[in-house]
Each structure stands twice: as structure tokens, then as C-alpha cells.
KEMAR-882491 format. One record per residue: residue number from 1; z, y, x of N, C-alpha, C in turn. Coordinates in steps of 0.1 Angstrom, whole numbers, plus 5000, padded with zeros to 4 digits. Atoms other than C-alpha are relative to their C-alpha. Layout:
// KEMAR-882491
  fiba   nc3   nc2   nc1  cac3  cac2  cac1   cc3   cc2   cc1
   NUM     Z     Y     X     Z     Y     X     Z     Y     X
...
// end
This chain:
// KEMAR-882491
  fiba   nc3   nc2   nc1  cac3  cac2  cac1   cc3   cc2   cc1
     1  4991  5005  5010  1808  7054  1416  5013  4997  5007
     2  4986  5003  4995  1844  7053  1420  5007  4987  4990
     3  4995  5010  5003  1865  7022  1414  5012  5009  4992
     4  4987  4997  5005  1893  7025  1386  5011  4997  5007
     5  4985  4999  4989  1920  7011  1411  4995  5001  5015
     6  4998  5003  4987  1925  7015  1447  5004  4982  5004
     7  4998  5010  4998  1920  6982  1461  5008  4998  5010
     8  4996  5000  4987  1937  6989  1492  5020  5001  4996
     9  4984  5000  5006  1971  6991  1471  5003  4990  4994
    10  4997  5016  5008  1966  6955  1456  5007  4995  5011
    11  4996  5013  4992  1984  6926  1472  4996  4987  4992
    12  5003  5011  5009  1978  6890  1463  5006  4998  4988
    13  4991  4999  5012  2005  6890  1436  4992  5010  4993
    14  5010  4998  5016  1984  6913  1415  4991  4998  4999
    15  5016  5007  4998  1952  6893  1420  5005  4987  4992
    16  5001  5012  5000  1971  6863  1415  4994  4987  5010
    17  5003  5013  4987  1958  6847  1446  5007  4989  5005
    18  4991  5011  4995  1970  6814  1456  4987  4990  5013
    19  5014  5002  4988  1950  6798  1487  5013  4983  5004
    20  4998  5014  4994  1961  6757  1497  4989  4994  5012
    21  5010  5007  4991  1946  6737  1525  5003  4985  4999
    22  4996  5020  5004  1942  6700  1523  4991  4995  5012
    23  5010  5009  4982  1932  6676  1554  4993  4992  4993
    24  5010  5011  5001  1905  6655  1537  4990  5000  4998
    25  5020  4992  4998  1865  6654  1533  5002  5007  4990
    26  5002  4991  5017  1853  6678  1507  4999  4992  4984
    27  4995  5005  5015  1847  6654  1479  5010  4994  4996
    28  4984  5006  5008  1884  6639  1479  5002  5015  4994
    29  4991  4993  5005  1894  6668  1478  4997  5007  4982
    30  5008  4996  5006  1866  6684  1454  5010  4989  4982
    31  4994  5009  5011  1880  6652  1430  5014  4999  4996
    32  4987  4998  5000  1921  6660  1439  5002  5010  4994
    33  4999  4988  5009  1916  6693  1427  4997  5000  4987
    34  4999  5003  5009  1903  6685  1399  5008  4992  4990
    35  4986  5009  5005  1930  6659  1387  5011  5009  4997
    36  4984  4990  5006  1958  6684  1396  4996  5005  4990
    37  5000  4994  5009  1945  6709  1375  4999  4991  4985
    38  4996  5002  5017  1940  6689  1348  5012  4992  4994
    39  4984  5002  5001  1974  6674  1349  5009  5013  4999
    40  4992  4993  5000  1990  6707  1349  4994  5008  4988
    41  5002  4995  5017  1973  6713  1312  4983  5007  5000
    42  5019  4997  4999  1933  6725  1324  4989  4991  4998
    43  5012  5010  5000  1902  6713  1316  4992  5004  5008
    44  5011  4994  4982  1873  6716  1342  4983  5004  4991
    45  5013  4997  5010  1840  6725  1315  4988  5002  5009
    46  5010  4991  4991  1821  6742  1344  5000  4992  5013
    47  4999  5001  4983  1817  6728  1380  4985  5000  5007
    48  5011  5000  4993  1792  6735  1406  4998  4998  5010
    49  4993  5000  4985  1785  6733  1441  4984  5016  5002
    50  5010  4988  4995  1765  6772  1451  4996  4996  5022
    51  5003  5003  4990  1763  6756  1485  4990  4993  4996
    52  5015  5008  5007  1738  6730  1472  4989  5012  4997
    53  5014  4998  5004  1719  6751  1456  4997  5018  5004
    54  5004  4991  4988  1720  6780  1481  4995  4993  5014
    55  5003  5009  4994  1710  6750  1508  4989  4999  4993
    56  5015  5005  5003  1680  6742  1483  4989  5015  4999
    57  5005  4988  5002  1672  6777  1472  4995  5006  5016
    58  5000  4997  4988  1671  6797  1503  5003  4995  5013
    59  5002  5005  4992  1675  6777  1525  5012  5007  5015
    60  4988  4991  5000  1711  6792  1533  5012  4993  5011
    61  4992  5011  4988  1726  6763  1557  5019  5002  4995
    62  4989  4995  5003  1759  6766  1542  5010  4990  4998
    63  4993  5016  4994  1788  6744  1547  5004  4995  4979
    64  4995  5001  5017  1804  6726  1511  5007  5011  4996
    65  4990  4992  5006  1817  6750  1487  4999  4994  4985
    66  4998  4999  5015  1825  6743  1451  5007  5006  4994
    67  4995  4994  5005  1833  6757  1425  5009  4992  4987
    68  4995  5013  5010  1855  6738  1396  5009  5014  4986
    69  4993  4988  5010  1859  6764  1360  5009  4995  4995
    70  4990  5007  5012  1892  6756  1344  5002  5005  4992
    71  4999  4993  5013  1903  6763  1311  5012  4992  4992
    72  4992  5007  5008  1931  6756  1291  4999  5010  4984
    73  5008  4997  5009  1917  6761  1258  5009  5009  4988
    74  4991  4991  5010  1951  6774  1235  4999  5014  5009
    75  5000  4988  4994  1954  6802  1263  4984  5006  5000
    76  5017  4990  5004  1912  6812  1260  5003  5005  4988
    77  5001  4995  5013  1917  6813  1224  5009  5015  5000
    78  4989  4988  5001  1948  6838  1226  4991  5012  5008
    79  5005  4993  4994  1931  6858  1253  4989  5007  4995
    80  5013  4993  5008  1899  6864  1232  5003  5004  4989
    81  4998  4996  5012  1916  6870  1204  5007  5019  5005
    82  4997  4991  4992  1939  6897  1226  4989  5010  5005
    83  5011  4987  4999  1906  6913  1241  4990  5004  4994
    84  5014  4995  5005  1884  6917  1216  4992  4995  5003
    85  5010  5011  4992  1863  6888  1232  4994  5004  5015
    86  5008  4995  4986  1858  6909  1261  5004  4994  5012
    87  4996  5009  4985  1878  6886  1292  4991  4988  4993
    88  5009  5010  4997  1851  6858  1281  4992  5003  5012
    89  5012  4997  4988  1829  6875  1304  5007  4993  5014
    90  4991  5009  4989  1854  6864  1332  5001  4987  4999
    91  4994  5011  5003  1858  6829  1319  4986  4992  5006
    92  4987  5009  5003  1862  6803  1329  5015  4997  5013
    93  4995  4992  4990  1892  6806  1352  4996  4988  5014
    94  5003  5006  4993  1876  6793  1387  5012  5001  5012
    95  4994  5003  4989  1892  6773  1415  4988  4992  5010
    96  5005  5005  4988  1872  6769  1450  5004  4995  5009
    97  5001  5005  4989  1867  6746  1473  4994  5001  5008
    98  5013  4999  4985  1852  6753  1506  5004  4993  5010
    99  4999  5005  4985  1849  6734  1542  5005  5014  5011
   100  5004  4990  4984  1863  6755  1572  4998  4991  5005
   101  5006  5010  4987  1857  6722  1593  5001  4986  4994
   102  4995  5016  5006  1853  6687  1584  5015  4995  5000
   103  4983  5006  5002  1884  6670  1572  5010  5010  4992
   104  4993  4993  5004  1899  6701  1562  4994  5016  4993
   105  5006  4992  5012  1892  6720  1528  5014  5012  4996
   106  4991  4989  5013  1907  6755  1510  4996  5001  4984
   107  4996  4996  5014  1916  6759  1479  5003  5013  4997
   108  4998  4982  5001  1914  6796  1463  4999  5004  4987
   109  4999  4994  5014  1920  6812  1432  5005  5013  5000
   110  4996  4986  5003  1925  6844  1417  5001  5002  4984
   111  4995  4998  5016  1939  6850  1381  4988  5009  4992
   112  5005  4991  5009  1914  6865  1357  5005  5004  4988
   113  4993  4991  5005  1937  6876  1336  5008  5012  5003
   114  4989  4990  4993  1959  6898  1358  4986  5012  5002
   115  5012  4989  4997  1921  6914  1372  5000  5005  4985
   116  5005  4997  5011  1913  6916  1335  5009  5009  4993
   117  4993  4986  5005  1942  6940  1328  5002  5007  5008
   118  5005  4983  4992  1937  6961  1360  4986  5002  4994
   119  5012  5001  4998  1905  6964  1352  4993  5008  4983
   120  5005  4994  5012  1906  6973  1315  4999  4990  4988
   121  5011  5010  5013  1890  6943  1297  5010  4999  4993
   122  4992  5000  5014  1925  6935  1280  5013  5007  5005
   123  4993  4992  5002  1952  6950  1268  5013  5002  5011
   124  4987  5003  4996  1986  6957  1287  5013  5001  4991
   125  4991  5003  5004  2009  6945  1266  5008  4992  4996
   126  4997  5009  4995  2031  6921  1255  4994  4981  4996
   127  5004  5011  5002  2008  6893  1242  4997  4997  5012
   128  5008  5004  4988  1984  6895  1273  5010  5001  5011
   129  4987  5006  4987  2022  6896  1296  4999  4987  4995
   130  4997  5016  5000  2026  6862  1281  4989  4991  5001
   131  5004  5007  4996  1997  6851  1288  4997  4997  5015
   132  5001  4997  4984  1991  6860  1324  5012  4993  5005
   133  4986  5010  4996  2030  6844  1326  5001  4985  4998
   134  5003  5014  5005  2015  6812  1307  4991  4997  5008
   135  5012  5005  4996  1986  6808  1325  5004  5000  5019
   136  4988  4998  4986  2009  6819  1358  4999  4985  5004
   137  4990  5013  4999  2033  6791  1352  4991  4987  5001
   138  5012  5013  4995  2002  6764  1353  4994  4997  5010
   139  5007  4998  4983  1984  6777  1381  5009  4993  5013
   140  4996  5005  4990  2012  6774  1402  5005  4985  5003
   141  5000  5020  5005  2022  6737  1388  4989  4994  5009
   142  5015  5008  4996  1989  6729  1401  4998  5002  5017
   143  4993  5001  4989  1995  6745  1433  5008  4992  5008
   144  4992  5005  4991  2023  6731  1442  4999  4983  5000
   145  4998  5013  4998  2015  6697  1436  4987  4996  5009
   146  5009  5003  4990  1983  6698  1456  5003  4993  5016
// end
């Protein structure tokens, strides 16, 4: 199977990648992240920890990671209405936290809307530009106040 894009010609800007580090244990932070985002207009619907339950399951020794889905619910609506319901599959848009070493957690995200128009699922045009520019302009809000 061949991939529809060359991955090796992405950069983070068409991922939408944004990566933060924060000096404190995993659950301030796990709880700081959550706040920003939902100060900068997200709700959190989804959160998990796959370290837990790759630690219980398999028995996977794995340091904290969480996961925290956000959503800001006028932008899902537009988006599903835009793809034909098909970027639900992607939803909801996740921001992780993981330990590289005690005290100090990352923060990582990647736009599922930007993948979701390389990729096919919606449209390229100019509703789904304004949303990827709306949902942009939040992300990085949330970013930068971390």
C-alpha cells in the first residue's frame, strides 16, 4: 500500500504540531492542561491514562502518559457538517501528556483537522480553511499560556 502523501515532505506546520514542556509532577500538570484548554474555549469529554492500563494490561512498565480529548463543540458541529460526518472518526481533538523524567512533563498535539484534509476525510475549501484557522487560533491560545 502506498500512502496518499509523502510524509517525508510534511513539517510540523502541516500537522499542526505544537509540543510544551512544563517542570511539574504528571498530575499538576495532567490538571494545568486541562484548565488551559478549557479556558481557551475546549471541553475535555474524553480523558485517559493508556499507561495505566498498558501497566495493568500487559504489564508494559510504562512511565505516565495521558491522554485529555478536547472539543469545542460549535467547531465539531461545523466540521461534521463540512465532512459528511466523516472527521468524527478522528474526534476528539487529543492533547498528551507524558513523563520524560520526574518533575518534567510534555505536552503534544497535532491538529486533526489539517491531517483530515491531507488525508481526504474533508474537504479543501473555504469552510474547512476557517475551521482549521478557528480551531488554529485556540490551540495556540492554549499553548501559549501553558
Amino acid at each position: 500500500m502506498s500512502l496518499p502523501i509523502d510524509p517525508s515532505v510534511l513539517d510540523a506546520t502541516d500537522v499542526g504540531e505544537q509540543r510544551a514542556t512544563l517542570e511539574m509532577d504528571h498530575e499538576e500538570a495532567v490538571e494545568h492542561v486541562r484548565e488551559t484548554f478549557e479556558a481557551a474555549g475546549f471541553g475535555v469529554p474524553v480523558e485517559f491514562s493508556p499507561s495505566e492500563l498498558l501497566n495493568e494490561k500487559v504489564d508494559a512498565d510504562r512511565d505516565p502518559y495521558y491522554v485529555l480529548g478536547a472539543c469545542n463543540p460549535a467547531m465539531a458541529d461545523r466540521v461534521l457538517d463540512a465532512s459528511d460526518g466523516r472527521m468524527g472518526a478522528l474526534f476528539p481533538c487529543n492533547v498528551v501528556v507524558w513523563e520524560e523524567e520526574p518533575g518534567v512533563q510534555t505536552v503534544y498535539h497535532v491538529s486533526i483537522m489539517r491531517i483530515g484534509r491531507l488525508v481526504g476525510l474533508a474537504p479543501d475549501d473555504e469552510e474547512m480553511a476557517e475551521v482549521v484557522a478557528g480551531t488554529g487560533e485556540m490551540v495556540d491560545a492554549a499553548f501559549a499560556a501553558l
